[in-house]
Backbone as a ProteinNet text record, in pm:
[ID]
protein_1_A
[PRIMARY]
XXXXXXXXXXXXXXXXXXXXXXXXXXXXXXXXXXXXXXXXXXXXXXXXXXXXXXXXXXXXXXXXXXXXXXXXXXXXXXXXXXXXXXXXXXXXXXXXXXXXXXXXXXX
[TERTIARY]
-281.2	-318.8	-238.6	-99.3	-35.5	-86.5	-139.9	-174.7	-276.1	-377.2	-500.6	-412.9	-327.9	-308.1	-230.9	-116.5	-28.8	-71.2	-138.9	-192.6	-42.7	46.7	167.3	218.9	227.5	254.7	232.3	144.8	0.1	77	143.8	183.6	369.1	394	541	536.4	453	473.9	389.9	338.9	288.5	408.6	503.8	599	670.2	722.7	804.3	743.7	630.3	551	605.7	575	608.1	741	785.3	964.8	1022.5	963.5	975.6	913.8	795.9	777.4	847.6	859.3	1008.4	1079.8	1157.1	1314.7	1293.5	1137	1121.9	1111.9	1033.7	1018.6	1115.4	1232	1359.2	1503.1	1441.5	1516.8	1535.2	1628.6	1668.2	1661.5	1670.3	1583.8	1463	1373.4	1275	1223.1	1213.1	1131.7	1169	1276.7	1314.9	1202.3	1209.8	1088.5	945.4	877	767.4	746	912	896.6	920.7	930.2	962.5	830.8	771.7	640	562.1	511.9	455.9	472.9	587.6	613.9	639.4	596	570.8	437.4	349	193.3	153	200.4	184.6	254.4	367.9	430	309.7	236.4	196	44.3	-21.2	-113	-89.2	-21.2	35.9	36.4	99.4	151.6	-7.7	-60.6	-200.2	-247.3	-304.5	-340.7	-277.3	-148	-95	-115	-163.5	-186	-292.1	-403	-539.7	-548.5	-479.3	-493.5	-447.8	-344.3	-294.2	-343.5	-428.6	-528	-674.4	-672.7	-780.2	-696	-621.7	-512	-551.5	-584.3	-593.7	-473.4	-411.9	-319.1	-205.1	-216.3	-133.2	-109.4	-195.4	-128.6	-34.5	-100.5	-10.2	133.6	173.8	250.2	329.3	282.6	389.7	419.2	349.7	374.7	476.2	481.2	594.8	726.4	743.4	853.1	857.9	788.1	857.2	919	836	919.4	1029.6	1044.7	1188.7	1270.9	1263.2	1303.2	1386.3	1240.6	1293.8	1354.3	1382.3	1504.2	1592.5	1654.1	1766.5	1826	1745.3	1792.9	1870.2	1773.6	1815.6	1924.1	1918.8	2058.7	2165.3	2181.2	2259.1	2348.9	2252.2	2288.2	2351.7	2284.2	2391.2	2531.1	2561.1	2647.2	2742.2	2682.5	2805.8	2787.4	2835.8	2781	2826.1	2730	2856.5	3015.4	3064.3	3161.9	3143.4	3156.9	3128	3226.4	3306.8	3398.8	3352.7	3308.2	3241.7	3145.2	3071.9	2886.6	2921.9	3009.2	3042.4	3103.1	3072.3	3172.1	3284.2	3258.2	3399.7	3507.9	3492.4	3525.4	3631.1	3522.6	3559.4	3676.1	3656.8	3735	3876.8	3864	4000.5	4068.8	4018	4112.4	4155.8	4073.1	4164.6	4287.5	4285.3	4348.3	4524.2	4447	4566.1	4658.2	4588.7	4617	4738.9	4722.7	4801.1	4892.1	4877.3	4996.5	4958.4	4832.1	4764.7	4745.4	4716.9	4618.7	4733.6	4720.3	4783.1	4696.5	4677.6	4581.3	4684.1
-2025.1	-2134.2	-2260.3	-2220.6	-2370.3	-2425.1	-2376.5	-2413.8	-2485.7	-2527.6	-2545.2	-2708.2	-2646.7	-2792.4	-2906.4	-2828.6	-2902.3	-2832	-2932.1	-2869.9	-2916.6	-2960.1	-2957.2	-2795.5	-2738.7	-2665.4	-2513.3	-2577.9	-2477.9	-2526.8	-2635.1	-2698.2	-2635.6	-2661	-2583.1	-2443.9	-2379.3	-2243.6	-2220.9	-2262.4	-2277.2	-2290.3	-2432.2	-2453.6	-2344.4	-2262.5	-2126.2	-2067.4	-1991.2	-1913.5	-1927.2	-2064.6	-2095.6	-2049.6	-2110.1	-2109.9	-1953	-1878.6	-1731.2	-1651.5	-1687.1	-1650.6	-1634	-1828.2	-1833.5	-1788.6	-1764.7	-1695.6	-1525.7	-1456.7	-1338.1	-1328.9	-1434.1	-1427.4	-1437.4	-1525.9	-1533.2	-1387.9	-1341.1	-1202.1	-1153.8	-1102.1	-958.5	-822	-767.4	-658.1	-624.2	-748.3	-748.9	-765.9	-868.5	-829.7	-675.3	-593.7	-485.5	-396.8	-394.7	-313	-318.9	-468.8	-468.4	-385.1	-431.2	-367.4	-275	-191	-23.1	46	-50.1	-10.2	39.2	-105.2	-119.8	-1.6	-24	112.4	254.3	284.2	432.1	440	375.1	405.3	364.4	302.3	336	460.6	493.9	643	760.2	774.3	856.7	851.2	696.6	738.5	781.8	756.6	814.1	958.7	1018.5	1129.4	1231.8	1172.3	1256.2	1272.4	1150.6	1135.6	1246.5	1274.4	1390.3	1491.7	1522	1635.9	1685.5	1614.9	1639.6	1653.2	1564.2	1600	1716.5	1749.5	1940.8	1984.8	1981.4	2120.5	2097.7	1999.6	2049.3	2107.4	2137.8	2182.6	2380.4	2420.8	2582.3	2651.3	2726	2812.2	2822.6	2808	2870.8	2695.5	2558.9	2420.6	2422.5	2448	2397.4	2465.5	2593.3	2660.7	2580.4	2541.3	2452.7	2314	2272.5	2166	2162.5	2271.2	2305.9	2341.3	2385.9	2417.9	2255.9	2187.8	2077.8	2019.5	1969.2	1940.7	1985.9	2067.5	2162.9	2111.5	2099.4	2083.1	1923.2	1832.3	1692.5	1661.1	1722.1	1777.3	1780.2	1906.4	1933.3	1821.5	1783.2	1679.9	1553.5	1483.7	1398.2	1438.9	1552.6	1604.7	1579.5	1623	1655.3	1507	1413.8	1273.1	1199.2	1243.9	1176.3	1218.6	1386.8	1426.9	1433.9	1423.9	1427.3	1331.3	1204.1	1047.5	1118	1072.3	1120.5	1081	1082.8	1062.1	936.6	843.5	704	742.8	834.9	821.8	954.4	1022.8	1167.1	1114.5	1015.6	986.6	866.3	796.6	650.2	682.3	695.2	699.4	648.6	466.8	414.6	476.7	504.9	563.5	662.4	795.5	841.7	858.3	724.7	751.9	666.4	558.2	539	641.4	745.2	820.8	917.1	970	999.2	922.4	823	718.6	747	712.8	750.6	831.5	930.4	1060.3	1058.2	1032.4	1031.1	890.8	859.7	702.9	656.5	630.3	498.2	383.2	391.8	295	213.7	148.7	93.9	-5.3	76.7	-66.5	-204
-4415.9	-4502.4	-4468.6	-4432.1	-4414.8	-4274.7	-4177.9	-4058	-4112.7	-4181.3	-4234.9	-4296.2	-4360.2	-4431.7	-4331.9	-4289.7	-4170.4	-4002.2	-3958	-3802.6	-3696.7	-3767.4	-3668.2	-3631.5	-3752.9	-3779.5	-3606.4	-3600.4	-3464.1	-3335	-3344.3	-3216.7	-3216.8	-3344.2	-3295.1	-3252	-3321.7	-3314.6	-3158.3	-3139.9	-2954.5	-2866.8	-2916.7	-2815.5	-2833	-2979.8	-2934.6	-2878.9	-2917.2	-2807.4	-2654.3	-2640.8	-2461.6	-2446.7	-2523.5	-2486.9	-2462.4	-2599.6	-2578	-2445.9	-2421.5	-2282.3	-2157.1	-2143.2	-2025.4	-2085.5	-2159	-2145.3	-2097.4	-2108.2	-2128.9	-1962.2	-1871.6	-1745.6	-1675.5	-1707.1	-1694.8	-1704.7	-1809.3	-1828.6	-1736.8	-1720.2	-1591.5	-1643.6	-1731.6	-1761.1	-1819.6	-1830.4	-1892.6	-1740.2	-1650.7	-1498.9	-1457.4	-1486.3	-1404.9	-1492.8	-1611.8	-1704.2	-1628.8	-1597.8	-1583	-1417.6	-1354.1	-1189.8	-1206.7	-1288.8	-1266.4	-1313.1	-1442.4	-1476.5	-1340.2	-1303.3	-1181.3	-1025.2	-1058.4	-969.6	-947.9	-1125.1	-1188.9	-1160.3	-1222.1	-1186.6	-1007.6	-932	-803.3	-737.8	-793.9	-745.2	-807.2	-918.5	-987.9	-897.2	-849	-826.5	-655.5	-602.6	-495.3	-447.7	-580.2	-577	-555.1	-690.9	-700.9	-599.5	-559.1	-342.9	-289.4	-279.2	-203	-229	-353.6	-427.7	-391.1	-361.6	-365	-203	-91	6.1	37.8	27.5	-0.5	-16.3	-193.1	-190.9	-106.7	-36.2	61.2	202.3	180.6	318.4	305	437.2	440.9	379.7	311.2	302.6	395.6	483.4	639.9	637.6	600.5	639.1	506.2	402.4	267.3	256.9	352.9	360.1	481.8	572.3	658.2	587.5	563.8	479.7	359.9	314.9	166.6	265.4	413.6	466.6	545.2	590.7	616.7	477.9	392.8	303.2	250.1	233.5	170.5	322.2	445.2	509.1	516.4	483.1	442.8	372.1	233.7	78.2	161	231	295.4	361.2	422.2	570.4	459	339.2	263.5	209.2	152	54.7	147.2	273.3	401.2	388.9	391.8	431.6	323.9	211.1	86.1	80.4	41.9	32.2	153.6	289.8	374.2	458.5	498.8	539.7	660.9	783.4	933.9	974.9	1042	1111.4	1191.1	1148.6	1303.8	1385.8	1403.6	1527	1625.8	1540.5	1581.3	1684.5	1660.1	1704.3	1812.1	1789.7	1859.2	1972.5	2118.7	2197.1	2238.5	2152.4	2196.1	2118.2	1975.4	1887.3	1939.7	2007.5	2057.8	2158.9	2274.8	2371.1	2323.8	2216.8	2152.7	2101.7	2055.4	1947.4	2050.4	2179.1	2278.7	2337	2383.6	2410.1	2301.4	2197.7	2087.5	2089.3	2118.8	2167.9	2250.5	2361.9	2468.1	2423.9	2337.3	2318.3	2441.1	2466.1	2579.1	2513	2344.3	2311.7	2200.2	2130.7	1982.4	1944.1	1861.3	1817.3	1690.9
[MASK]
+++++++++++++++++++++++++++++++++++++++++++++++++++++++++++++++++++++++++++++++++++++++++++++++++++++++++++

């Protein structure tokens, strides 16, 4: 009713509107909400896709397929929990800490 009598009234409550908007586009956990949204229903419809391509997979494929995967688990787990060695893999690495070794090198 008061919008009816005072039509200013329609114009402030617009500019909050706006204002509330930007500050909401502005937010940092309010964009992370809408990007995680966004990227739950593309993981989900993803997933289904895989699902459905599987069960058209023979028995004997869906069965290699569940051992690569369990395979790809491992390999990931492998890599979180134990980071390599850069001196292990690096040959210069390597041939310094020989070096060391013999009190050739000082760094």
């Amino acid at each position: 009713m008061l919008g009816w009598l005072y039509p200013e009234i329609w114009i402030i409550g617009a500019g909050l509107e706006l204002a509330y908007l930007f500050l909401l586009t502005t937010n940092k956990r309010f964009c992370n909400l809408v990007d995680g949204t966004a990227l739950a229903q593309a993981r989900s419809a993803s997933q289904k896709q895989i699902g459905e391509i599987i069960g058209n997979l023979s028995p004997r494929d869906q069965g290699r397929y569940e051992a690569l995967a369990e395979r790809r688990q491992d390999i990931l787990h492998n890599q979180t929990n134990n980071p390599p060695d850069i001196a292990a893999i690096n040959p210069v690495f390597q041939l310094r800490d020989r070096l060391q070794k013999h009190k050739m090198f000082t760094p």
